[in-house]
Backbone bond lengths (Angstrom), bond angles and torsions (degrees), N, CA, C in turn:
res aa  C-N    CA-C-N  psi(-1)  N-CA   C-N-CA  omega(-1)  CA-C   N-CA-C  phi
1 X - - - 1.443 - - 1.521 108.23 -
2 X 0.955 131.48 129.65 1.595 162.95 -134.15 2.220 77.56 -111.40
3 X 0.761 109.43 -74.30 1.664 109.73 -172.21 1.590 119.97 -72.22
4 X 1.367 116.33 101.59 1.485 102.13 -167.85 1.704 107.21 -89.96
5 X 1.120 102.67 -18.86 1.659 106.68 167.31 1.854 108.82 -11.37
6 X 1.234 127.52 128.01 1.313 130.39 174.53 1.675 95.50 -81.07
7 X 1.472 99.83 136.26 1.846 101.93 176.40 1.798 105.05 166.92
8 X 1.393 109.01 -170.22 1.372 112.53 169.94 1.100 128.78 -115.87
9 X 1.580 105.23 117.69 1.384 106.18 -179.87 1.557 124.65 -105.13
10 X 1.323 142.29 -163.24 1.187 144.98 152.55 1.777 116.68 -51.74
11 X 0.916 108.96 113.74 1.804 111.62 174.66 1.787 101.30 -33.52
12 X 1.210 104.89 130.97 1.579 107.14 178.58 1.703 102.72 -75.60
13 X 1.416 98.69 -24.10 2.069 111.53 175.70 1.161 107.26 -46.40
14 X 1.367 118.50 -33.98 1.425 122.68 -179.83 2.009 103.05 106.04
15 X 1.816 111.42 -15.17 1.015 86.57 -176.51 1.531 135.24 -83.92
16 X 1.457 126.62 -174.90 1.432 97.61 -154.01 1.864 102.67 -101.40
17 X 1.412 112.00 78.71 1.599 142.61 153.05 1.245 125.68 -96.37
18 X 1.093 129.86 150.76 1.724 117.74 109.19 0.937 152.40 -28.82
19 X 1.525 150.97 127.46 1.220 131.24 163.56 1.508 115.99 -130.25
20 X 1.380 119.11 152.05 1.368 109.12 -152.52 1.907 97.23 -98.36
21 X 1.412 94.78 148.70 1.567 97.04 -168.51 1.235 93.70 -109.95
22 X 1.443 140.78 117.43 1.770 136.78 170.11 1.133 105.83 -82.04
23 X 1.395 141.36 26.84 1.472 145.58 172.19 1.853 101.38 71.58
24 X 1.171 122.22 52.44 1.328 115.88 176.89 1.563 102.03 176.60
25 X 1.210 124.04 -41.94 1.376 112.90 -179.85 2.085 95.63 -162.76
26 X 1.247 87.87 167.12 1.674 116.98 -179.45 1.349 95.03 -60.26
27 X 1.531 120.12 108.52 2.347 112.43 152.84 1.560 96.81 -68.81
28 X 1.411 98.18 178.02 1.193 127.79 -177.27 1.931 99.29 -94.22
29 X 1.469 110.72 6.73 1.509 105.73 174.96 0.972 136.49 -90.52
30 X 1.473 152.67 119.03 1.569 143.18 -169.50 1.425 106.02 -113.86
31 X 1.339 98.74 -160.22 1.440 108.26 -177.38 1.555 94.67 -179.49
32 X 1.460 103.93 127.45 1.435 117.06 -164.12 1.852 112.23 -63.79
33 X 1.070 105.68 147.75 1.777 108.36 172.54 1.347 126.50 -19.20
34 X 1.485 88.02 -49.34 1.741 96.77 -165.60 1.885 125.41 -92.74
35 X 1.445 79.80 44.72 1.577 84.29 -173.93 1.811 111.30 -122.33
36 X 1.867 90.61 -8.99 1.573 96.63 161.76 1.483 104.99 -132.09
37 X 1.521 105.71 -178.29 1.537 114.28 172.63 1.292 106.57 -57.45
38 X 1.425 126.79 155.30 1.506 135.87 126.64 1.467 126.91 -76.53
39 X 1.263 105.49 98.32 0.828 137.18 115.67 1.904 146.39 26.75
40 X 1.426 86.15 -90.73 0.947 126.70 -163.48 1.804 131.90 84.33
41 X 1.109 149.19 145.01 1.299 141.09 -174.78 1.340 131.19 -55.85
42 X 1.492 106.35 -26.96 1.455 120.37 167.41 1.421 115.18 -86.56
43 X 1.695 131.66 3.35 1.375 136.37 177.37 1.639 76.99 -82.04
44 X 1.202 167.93 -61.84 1.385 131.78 -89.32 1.707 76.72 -115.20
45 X 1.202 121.44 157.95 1.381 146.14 132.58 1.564 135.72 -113.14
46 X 1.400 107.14 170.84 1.367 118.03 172.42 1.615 130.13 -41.57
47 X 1.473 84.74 -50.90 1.697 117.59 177.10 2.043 105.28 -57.16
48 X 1.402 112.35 -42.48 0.870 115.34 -167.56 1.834 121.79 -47.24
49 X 0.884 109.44 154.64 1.483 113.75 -164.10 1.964 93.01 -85.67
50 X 1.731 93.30 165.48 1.510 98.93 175.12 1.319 110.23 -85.43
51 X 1.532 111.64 149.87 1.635 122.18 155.21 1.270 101.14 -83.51
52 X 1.552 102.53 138.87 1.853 110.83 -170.80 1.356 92.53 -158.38
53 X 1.153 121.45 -175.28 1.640 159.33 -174.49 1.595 111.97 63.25
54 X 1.327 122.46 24.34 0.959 111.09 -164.73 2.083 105.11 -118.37
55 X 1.191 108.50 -26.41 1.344 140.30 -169.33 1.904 82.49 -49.65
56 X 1.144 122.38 -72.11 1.935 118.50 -158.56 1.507 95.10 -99.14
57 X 1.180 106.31 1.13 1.704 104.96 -179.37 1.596 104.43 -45.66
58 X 1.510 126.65 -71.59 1.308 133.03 -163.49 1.617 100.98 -159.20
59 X 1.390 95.97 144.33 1.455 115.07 179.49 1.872 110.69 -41.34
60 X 1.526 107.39 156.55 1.028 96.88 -175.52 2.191 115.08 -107.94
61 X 1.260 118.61 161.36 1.867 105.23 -168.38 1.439 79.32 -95.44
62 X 1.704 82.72 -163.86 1.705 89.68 -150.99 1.150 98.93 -91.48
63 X 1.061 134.36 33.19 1.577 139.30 149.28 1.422 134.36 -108.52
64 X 1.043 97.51 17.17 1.278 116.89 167.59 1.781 123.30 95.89
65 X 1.701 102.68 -17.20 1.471 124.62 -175.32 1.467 99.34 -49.23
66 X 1.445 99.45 157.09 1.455 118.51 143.52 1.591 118.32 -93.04
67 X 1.625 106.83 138.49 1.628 100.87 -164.82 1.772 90.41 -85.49
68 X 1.752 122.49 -3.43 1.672 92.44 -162.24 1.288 89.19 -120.09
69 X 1.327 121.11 50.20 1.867 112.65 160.87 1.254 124.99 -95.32
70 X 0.871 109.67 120.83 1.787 118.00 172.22 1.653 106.82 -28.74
71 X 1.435 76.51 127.67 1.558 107.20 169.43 1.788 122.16 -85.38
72 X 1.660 98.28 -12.39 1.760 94.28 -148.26 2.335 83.45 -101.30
73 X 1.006 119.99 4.94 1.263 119.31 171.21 1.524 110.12 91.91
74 X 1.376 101.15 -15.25 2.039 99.88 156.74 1.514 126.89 -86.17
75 X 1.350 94.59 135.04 1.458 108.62 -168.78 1.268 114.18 -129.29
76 X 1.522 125.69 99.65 0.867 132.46 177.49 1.691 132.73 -46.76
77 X 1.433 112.65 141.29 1.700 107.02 -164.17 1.417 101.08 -96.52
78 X 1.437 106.20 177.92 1.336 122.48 -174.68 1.390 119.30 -84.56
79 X 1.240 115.53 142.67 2.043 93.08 173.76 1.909 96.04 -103.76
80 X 1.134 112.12 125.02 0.999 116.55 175.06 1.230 119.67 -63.91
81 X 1.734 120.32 139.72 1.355 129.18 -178.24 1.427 109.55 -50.94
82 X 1.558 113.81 135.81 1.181 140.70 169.37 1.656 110.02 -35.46
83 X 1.458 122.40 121.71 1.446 115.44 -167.97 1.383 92.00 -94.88
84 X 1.386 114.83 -8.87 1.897 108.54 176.56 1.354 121.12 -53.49
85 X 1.677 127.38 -39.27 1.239 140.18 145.57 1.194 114.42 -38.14
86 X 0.821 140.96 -76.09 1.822 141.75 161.63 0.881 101.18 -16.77
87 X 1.671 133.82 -83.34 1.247 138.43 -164.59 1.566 117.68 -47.07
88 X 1.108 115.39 -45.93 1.428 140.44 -163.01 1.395 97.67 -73.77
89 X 1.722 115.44 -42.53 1.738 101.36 -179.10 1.356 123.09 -86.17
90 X 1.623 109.51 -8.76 0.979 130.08 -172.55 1.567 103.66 -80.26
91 X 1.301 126.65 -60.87 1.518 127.67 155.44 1.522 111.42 -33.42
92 X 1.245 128.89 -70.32 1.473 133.58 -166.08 1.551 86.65 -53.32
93 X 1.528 138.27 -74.16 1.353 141.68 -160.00 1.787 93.73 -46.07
94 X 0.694 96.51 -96.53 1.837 110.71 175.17 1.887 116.40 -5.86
95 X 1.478 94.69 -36.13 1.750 87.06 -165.07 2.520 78.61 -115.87
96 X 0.938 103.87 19.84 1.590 117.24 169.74 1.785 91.98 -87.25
97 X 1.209 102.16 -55.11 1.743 117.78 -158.38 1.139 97.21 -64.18
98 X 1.538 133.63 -64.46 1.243 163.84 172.95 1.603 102.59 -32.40
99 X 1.466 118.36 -42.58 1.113 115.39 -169.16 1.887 123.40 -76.95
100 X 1.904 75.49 -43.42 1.642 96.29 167.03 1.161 119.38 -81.77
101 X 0.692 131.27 -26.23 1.919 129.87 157.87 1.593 123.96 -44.17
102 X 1.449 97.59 -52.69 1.754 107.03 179.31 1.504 92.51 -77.89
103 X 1.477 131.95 -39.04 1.764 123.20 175.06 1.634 109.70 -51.81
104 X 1.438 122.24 -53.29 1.483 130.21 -172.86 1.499 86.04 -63.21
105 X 1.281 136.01 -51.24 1.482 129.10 -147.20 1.559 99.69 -66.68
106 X 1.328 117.16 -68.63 1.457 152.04 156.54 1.846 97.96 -10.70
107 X 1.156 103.73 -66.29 1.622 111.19 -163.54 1.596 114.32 -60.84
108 X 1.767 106.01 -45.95 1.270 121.65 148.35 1.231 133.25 -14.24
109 X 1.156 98.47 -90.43 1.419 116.89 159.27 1.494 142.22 -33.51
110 X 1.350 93.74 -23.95 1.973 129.07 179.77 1.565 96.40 -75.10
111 X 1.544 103.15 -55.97 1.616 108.61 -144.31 1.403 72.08 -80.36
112 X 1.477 155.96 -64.40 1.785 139.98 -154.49 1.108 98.92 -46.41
113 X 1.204 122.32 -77.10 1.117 138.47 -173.33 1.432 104.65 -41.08
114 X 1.431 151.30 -29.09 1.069 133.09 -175.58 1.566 98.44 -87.38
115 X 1.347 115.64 -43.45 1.368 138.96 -153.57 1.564 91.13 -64.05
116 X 1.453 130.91 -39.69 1.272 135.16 155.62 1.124 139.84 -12.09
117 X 1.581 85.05 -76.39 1.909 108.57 166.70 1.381 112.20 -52.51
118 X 1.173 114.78 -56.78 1.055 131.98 -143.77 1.883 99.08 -78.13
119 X 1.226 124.23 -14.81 1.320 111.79 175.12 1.512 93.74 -98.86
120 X 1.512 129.43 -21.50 1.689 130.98 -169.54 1.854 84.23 -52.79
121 X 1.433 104.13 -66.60 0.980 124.82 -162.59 1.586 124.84 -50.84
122 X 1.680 109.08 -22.84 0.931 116.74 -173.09 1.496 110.51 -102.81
123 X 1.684 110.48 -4.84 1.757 132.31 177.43 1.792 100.58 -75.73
124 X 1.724 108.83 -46.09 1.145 110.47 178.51 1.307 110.02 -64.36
125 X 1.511 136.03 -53.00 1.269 121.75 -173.70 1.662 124.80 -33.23
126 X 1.595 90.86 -69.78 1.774 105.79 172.59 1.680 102.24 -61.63
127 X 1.385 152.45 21.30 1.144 134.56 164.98 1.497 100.10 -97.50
128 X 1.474 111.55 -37.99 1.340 118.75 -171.57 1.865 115.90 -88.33
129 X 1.406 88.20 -11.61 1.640 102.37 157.36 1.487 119.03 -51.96
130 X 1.201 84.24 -70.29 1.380 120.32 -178.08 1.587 112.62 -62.38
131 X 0.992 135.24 15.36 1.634 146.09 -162.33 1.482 86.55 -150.51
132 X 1.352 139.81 -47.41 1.267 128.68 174.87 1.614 119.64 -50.38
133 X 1.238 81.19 -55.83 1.505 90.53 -173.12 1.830 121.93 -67.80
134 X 1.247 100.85 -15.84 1.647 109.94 -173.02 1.718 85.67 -89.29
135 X 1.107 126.33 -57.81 1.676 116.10 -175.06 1.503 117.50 -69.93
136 X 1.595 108.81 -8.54 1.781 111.46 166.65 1.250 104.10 -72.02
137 X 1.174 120.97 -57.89 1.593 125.25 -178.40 1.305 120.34 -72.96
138 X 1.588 139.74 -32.28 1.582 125.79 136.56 1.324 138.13 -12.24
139 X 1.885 101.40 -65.76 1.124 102.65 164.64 1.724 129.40 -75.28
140 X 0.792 123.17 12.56 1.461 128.37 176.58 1.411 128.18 -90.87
């Protein structure tokens, strides 16, 4: 589903319900035909907005109904989640990446650069080894 908006849509079963979408997967909840217009099955699209407010409205009978859905064939739409959240995690994620990238880059760069010295350093040892040992055995 193209719309993750939580709400009620047309049964994807094809039968002629609702079914409630929690923004992640299909409930086991409907809501009988006659609580919106028809339509017809080929009116509905992707684009189409969610059926909502009805899900915590009022307990449900033992058929699964909601007791507080409109009777008069209007069905109120969804307001879709705020894309400012989106945006906002998407920035925070982004300059997250940004941060660890120049850290991995940065750290990199540390360990050559140490790894550098550290053999210069380890060329001088054995040179001066090696200078020890030629003036130990000179003098001897």
């Amino acid at each position: 589903m193209s719309n993750p908006v939580e709400g009620w849509y047309p049964d994807p079963a094809g039968t002629a319900q609702l079914r409630w979408w929690d923004g992640y997967s299909w409930t086991d909840d409907y809501l009988p035909d006659d609580t919106v217009q028809d339509y017809g099955a080929d009116s509905y699209s992707e684009a189409d907005q969610a059926y909502t407010g009805y899900r915590d409205a009022a307990p449900t009978d033992d058929a699964g109904y909601r007791d507080a859905a409109p009777t008069d064939g209007s069905v109120p739409h969804a307001r879709p989640k705020a894309p400012a959240k989106q945006l906002a995690t998407t920035v925070i994620l982004s300059l997250l990446i940004a941060a660890f990238t120049v850290g991995a880059i940065a750290t990199t760069s540390l360990f050559l650069s140490a790894n550098k010295e550290y053999k210069q350093a380890e060329q001088t040892l054995n040179q001066a080894n090696e200078d020890l040992q030629s003036v130990q055995g000179e003098s001897k």
